[in-house]
TORFIGU-919238 format. One record per residue (C-alpha): x, y, z; residue number from 1. Coordinates in nm, 3 decimals, padded with zeros to 5 digits. Each point is the difference from the previous one (the first is absolute). Layout:
<lodrens>
@east:X&north:Y&up:Z&resi:NUM;
...
</lodrens>
This chain:
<lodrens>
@east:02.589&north:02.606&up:00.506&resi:1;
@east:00.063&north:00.328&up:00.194&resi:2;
@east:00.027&north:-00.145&up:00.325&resi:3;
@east:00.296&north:00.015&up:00.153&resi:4;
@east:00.068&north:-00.356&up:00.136&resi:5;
@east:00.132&north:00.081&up:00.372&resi:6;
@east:-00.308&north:00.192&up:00.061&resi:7;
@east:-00.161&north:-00.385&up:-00.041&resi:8;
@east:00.131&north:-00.208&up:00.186&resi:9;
@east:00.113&north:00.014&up:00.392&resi:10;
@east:00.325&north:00.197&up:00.164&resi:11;
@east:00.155&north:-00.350&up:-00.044&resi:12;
@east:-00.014&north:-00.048&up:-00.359&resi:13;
@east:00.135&north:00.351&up:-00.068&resi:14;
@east:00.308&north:-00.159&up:-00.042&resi:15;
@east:-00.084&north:-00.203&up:-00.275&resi:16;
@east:-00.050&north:00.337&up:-00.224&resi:17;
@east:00.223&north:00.277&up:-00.130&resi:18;
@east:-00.124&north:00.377&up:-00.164&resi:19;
@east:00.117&north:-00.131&up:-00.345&resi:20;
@east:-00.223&north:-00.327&up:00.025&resi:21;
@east:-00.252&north:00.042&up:-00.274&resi:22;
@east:-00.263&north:-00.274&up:00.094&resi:23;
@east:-00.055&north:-00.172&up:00.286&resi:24;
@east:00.121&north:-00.322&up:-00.162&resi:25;
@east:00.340&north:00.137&up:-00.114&resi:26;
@east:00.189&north:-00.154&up:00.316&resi:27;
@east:00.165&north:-00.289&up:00.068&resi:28;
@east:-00.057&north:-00.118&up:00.319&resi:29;
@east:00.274&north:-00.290&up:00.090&resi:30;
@east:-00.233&north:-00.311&up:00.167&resi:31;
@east:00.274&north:-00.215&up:00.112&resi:32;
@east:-00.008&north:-00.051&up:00.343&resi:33;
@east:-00.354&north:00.056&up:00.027&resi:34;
@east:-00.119&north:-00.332&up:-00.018&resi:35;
@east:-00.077&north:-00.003&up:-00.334&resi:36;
@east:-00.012&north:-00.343&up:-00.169&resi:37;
@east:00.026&north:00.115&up:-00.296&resi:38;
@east:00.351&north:00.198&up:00.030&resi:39;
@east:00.158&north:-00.234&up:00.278&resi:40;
@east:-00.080&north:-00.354&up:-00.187&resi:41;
@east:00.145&north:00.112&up:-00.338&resi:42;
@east:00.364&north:-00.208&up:00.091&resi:43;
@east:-00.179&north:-00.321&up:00.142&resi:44;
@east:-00.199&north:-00.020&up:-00.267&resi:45;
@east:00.208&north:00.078&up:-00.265&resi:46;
@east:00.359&north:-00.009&up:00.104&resi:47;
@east:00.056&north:00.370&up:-00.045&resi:48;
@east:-00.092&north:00.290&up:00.173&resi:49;
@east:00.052&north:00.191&up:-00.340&resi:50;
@east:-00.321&north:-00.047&up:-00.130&resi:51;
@east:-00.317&north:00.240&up:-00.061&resi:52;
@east:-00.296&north:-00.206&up:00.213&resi:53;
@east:-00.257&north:-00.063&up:-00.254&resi:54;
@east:-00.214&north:-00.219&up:00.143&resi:55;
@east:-00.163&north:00.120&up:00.299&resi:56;
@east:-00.296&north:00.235&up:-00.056&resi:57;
@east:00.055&north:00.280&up:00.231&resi:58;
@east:00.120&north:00.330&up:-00.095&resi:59;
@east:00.284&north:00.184&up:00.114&resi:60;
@east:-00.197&north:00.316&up:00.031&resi:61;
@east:-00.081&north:00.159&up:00.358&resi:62;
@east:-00.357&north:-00.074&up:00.070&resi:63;
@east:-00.242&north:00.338&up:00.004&resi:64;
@east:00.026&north:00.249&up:00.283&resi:65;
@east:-00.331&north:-00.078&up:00.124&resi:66;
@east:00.017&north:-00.383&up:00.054&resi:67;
@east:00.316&north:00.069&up:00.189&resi:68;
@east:-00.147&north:00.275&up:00.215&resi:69;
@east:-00.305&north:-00.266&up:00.077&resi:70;
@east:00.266&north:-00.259&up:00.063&resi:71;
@east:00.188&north:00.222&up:00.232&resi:72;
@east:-00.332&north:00.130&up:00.180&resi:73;
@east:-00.078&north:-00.353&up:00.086&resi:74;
@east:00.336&north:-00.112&up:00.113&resi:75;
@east:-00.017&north:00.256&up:00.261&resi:76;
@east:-00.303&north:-00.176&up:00.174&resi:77;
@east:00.181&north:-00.245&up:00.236&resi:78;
@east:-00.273&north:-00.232&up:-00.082&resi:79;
@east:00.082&north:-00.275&up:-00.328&resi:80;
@east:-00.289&north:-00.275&up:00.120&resi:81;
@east:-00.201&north:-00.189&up:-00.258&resi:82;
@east:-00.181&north:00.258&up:-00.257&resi:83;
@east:-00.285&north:00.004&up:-00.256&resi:84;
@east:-00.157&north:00.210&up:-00.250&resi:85;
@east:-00.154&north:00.303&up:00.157&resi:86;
@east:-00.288&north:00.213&up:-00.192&resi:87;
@east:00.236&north:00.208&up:-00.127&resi:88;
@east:00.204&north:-00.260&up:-00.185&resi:89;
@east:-00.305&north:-00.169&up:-00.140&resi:90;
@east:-00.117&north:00.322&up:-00.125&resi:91;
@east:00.357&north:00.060&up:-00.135&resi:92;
@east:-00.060&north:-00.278&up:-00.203&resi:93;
@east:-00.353&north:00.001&up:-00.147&resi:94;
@east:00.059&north:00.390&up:-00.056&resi:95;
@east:00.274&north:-00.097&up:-00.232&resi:96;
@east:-00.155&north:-00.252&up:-00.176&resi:97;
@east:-00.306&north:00.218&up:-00.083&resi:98;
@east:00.248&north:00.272&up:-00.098&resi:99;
@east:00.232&north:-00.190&up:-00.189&resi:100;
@east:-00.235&north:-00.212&up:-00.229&resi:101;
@east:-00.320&north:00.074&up:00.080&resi:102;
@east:-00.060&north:-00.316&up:00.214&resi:103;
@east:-00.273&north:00.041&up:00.278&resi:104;
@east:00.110&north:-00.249&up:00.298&resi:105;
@east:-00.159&north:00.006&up:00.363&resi:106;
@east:00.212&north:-00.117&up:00.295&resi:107;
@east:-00.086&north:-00.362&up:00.006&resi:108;
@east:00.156&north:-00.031&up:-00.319&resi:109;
@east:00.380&north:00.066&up:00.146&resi:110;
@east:00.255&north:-00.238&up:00.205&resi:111;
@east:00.311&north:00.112&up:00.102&resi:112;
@east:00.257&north:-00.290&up:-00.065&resi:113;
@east:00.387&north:00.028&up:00.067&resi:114;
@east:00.081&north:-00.032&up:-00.356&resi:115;
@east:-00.096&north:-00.101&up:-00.390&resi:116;
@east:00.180&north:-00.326&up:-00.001&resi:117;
@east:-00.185&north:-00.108&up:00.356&resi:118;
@east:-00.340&north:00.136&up:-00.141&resi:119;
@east:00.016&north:-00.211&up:-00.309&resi:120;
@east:00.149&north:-00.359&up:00.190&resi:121;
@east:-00.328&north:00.066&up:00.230&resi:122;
@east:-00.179&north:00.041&up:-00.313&resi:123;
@east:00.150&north:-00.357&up:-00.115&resi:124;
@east:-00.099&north:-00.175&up:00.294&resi:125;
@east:-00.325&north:00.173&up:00.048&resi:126;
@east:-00.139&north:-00.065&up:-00.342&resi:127;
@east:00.143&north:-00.327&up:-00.174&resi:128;
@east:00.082&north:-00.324&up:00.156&resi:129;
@east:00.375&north:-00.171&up:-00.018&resi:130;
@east:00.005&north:-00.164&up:-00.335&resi:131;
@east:-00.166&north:00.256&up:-00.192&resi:132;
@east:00.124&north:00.216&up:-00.290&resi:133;
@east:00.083&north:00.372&up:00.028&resi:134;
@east:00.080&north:00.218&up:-00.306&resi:135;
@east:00.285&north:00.192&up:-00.075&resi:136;
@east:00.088&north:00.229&up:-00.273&resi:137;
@east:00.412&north:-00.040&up:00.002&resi:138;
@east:00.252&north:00.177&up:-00.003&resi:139;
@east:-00.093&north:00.125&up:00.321&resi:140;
@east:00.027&north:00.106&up:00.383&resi:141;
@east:00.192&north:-00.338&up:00.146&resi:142;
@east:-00.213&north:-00.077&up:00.318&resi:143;
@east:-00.324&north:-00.070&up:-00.233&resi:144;
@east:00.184&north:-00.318&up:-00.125&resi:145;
@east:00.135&north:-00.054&up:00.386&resi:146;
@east:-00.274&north:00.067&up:00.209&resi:147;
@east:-00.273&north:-00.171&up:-00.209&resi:148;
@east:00.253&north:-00.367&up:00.035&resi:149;
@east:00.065&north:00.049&up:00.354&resi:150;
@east:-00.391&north:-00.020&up:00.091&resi:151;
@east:-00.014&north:-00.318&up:-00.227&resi:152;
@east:-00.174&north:00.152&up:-00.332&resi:153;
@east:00.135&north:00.009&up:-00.325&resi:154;
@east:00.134&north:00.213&up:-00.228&resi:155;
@east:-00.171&north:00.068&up:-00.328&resi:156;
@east:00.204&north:00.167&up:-00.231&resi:157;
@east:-00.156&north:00.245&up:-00.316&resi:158;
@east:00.327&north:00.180&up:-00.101&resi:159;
@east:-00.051&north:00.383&up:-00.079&resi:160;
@east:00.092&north:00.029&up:-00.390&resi:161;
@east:00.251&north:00.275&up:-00.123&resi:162;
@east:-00.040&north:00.177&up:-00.332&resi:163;
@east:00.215&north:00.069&up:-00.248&resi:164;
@east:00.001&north:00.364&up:00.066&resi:165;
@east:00.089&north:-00.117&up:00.413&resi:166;
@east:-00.334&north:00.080&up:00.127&resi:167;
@east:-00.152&north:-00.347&up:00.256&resi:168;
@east:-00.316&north:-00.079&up:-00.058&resi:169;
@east:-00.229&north:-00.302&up:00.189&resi:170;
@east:-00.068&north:-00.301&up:-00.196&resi:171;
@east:-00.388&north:00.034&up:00.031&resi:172;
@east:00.025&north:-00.337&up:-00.241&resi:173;
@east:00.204&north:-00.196&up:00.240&resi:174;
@east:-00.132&north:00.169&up:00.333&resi:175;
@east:-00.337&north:-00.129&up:-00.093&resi:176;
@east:00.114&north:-00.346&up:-00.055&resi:177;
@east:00.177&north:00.011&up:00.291&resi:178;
@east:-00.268&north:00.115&up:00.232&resi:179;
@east:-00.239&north:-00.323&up:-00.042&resi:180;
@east:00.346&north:-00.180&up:00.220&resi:181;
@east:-00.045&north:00.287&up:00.252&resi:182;
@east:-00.175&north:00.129&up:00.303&resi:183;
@east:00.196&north:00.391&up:00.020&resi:184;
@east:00.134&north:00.213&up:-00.186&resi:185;
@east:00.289&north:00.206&up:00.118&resi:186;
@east:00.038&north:00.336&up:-00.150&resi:187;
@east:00.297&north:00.283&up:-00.003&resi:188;
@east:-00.177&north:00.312&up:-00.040&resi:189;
@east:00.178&north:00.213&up:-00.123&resi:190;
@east:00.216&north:-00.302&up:-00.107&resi:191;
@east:00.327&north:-00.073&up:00.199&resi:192;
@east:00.281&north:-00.043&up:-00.178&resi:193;
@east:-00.106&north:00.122&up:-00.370&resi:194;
@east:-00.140&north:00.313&up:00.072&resi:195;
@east:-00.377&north:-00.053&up:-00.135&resi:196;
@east:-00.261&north:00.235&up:00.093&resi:197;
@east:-00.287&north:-00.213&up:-00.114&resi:198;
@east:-00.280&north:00.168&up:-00.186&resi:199;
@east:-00.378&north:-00.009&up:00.102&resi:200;
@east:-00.060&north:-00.250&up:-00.287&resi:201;
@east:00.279&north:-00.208&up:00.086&resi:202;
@east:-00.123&north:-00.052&up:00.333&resi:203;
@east:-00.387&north:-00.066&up:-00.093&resi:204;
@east:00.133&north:-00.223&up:-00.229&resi:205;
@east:00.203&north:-00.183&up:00.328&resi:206;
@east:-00.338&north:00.005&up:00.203&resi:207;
@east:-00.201&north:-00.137&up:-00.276&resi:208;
@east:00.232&north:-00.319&up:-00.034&resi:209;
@east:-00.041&north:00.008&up:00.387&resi:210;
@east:-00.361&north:-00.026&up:00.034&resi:211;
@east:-00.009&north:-00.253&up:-00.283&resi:212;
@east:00.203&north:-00.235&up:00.229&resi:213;
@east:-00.113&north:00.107&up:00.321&resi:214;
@east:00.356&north:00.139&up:00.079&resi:215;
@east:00.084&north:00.225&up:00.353&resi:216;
@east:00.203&north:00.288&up:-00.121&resi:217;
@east:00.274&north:00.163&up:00.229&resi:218;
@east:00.144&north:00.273&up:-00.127&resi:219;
@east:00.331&north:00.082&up:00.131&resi:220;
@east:-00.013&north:00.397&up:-00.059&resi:221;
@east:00.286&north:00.119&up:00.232&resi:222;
@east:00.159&north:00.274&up:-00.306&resi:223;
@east:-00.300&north:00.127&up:-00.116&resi:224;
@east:00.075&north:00.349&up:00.094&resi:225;
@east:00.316&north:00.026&up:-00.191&resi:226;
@east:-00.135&north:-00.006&up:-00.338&resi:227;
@east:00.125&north:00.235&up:-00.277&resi:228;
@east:-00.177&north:00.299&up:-00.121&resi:229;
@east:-00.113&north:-00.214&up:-00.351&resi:230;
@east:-00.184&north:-00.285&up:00.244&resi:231;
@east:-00.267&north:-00.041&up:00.231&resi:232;
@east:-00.031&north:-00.278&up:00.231&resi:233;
@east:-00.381&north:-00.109&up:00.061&resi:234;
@east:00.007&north:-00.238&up:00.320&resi:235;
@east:-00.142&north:-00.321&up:-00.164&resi:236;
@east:-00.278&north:-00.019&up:00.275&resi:237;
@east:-00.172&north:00.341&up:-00.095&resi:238;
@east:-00.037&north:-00.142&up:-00.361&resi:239;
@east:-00.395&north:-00.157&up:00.064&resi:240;
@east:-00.190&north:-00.191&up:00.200&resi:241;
@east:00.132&north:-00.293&up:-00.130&resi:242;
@east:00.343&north:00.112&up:00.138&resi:243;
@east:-00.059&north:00.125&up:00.311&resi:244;
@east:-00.183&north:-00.329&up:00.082&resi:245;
@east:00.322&north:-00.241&up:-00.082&resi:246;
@east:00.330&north:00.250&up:00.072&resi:247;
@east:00.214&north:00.041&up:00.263&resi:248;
@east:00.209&north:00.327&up:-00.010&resi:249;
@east:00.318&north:00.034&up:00.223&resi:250;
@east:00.127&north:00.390&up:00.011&resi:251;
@east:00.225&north:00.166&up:00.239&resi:252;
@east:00.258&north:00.317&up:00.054&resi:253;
@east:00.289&north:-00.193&up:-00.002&resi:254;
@east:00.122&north:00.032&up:-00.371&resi:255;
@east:-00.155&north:00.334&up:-00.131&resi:256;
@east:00.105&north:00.198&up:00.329&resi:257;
@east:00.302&north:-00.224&up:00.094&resi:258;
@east:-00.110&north:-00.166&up:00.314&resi:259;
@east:00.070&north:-00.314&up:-00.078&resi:260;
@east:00.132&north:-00.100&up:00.346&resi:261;
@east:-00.313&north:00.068&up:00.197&resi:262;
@east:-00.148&north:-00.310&up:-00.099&resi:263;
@east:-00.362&north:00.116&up:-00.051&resi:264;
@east:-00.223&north:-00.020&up:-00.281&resi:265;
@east:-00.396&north:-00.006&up:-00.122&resi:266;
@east:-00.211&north:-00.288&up:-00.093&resi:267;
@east:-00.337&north:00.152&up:-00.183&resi:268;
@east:-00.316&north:-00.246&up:-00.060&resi:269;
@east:-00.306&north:00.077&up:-00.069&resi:270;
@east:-00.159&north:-00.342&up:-00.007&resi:271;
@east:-00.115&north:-00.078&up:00.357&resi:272;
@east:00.070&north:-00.411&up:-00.048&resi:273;
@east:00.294&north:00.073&up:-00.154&resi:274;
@east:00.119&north:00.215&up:00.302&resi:275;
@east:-00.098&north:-00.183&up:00.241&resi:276;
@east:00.167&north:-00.313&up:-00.132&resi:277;
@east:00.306&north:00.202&up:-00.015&resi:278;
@east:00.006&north:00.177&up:00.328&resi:279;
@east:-00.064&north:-00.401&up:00.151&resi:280;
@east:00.347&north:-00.127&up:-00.120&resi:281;
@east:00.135&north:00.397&up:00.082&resi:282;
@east:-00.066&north:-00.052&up:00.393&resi:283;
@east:00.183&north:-00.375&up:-00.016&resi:284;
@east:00.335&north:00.173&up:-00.170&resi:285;
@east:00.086&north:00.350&up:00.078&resi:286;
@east:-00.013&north:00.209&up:00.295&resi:287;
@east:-00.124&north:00.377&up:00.076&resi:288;
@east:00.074&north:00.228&up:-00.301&resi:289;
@east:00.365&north:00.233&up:00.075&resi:290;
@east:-00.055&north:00.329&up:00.212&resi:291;
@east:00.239&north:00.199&up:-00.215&resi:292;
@east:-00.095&north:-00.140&up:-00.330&resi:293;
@east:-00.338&north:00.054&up:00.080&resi:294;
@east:00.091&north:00.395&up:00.096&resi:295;
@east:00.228&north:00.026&up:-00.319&resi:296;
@east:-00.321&north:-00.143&up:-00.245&resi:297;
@east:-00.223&north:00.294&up:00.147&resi:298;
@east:00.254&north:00.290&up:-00.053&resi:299;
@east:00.111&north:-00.140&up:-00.321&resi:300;
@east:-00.367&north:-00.025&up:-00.145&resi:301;
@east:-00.149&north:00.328&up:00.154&resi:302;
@east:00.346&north:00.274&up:-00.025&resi:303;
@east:00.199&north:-00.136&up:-00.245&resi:304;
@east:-00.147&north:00.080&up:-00.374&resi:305;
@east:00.294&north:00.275&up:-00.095&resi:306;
@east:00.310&north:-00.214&up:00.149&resi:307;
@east:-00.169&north:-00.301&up:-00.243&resi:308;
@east:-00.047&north:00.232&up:-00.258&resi:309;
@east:00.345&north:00.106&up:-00.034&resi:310;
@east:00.120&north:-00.348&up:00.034&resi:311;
@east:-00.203&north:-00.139&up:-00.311&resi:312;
@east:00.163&north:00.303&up:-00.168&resi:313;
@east:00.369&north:-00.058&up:00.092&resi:314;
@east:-00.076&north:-00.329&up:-00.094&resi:315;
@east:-00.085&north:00.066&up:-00.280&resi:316;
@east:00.297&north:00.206&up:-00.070&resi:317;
@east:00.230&north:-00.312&up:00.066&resi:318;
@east:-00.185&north:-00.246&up:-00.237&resi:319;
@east:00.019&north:00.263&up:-00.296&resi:320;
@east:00.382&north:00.057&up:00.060&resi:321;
@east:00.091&north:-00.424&up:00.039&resi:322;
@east:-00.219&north:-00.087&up:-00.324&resi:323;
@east:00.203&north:00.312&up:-00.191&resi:324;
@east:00.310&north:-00.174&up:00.165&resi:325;
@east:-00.024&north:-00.281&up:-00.157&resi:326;
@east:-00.148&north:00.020&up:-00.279&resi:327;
@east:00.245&north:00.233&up:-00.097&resi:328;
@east:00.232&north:-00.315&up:00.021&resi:329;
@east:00.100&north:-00.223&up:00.296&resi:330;
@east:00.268&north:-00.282&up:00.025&resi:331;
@east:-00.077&north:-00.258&up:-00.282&resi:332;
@east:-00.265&north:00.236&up:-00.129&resi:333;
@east:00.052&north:00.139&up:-00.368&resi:334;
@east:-00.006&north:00.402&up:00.061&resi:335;
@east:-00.322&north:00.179&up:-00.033&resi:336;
@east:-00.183&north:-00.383&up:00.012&resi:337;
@east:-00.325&north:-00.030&up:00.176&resi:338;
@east:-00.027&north:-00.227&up:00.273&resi:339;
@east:-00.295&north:-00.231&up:-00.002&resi:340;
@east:-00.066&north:00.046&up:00.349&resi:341;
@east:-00.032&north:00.422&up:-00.056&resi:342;
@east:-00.181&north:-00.058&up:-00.335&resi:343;
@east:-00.337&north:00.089&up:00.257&resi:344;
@east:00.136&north:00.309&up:00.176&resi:345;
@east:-00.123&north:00.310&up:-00.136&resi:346;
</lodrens>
């Protein structure tokens, strides 16, 4: 992009950017000392402070110039009492829904929550009872295995399959057996950590097995706007009918527009019982949704399009050059192998 990246961001973030910078990605901004866990825990956890931080998902990229001129315009109000969604928030959101895939929600079908992993425990207690089974599709995000034990339901496991050529697939075979021991399903979407963007017939094939057993979907939904150019992610719920009357579909800011630390995200559902069930065990668990994560979600969804835009790109960029890396040979690898794992990559 032509922009030139310190006419983006405030006076204070100049810094951050010299004339030769070619993207607004290009520098490395140092995040010790800022309270980052995921740059001041590296020794504890693993004896070493020489270590690349792999396991946190928050990037080390500045967040876009017009979140942090939002954030900054609301800090300077002396006021920080208990918030909620205004209008323009909950237009922020159904705007970009309708925009983004073509999914026509009205207002009643949006809760602010102060996170993914929150949203989908309320989900847990608000729509099984202790004992029962919930579905998951391992390898995947930790807390669905944590969260589901420590409200007193069990995990049901239907591994995702790998093919030869390294590409995961679900085990519709084993899912469906699995779902008659089940009440939910929990779904990555796209899928956290292999990197699925599931297709539309993958997913109808998901709700199908669903409404055979009578399952509540919640589909966790947090990355779908950092998809590759070659993908699409379809949020499960716009699928059907059939869909939007069993799924619950937890989106937020926080990854795609780093904001991680705001603690705010978006619980859609369409189905009224379904949403009322949930917003019962919502009031008995978590408090008012975060003032600043709430003002970061509306700048990120309504001004934000051309900073994403170049960050799918330069993404892009940097999975292209590590697959060429090592395929072209790594340690233990014979040169010019191919990697299972980078088989998929285009």
């Amino acid at each position: 992009m032509e922009n030139d990246p310190r006419e983006l961001y405030p006076a204070g973030l100049h810094r951050y950017y010299g004339p030769m910078k070619k993207s607004l990605f290009d520098e490395i901004i140092d995040r010790r000392g800022s309270g980052s866990i995921k740059w001041e825990l590296t020794e504890k956890l693993y004896g070493s402070s020489d270590v690349l931080p792999m396991w946190v998902a928050d990037m080390d990229f500045p967040a876009p110039g017009p979140v942090i001129r939002a954030l900054t315009e609301r800090v300077e109000h002396p006021v920080y009492g208990y918030s909620g969604a205004d209008d323009a928030t909950v237009n922020a959101v159904l705007s970009r829904m309708r925009r983004l895939y073509n999914w026509p929600l009205v207002e009643n079908d949006v809760i602010f929550t102060p996170g993914v992993v929150p949203a989908v425990t309320v989900a847990v207690r608000a729509c099984t009872e202790p004992g029962d089974g919930v579905l998951v599709m391992p390898p995947v995000y930790p807390p669905f295995f944590s969260l589901v034990r420590e409200e007193g339901r069990r995990v049901v496991e239907s591994p995702l399959r790998c093919t030869e050529d390294g590409r995961w697939e679900i085990n519709f075979e084993d899912l469906e057996n699995k779902a008659r021991d089940a009440k939910m399903l929990l779904l990555c979407s796209p899928h956290n950590p292999v990197g699925r963007v599931w297709t539309r017939e993958e997913l109808d094939s998901l709700v199908q097995i669903a409404s055979r057993y009578e399952l509540t979907l919640v589909s966790d939904e947090i990355h779908g706007e950092i998809v590759y150019p070659e993908n699409q992610h379809t949020p499960l719920a716009s699928l059907s009918e059939e869909a939007r009357q069993r799924t619950i579909s937890c989106i937020a800011a926080s990854k795609t527009f780093n904001v991680a630390g705001l603690a705010t995200s978006v619980t859609i559902i369409e189905d009224p019982a379904l949403r009322r069930a949930f917003t019962k065990s919502l009031g008995s668990i978590t408090g008012h949704p975060n003032l600043f994560g709430l003002c970061a979600l509306r700048a990120a969804f309504t001004d934000c399009d051309e900073w994403l835009a170049e960050l799918v790109e330069y993404l892009d960029a940097n999975r292209r050059l590590t697959a060429d890396f090592l395929a072209a040979g790594c340690p233990g690898q014979p040169s010019g192998g191919r990697l299972p794992f980078l088989a998929g990559l285009p």
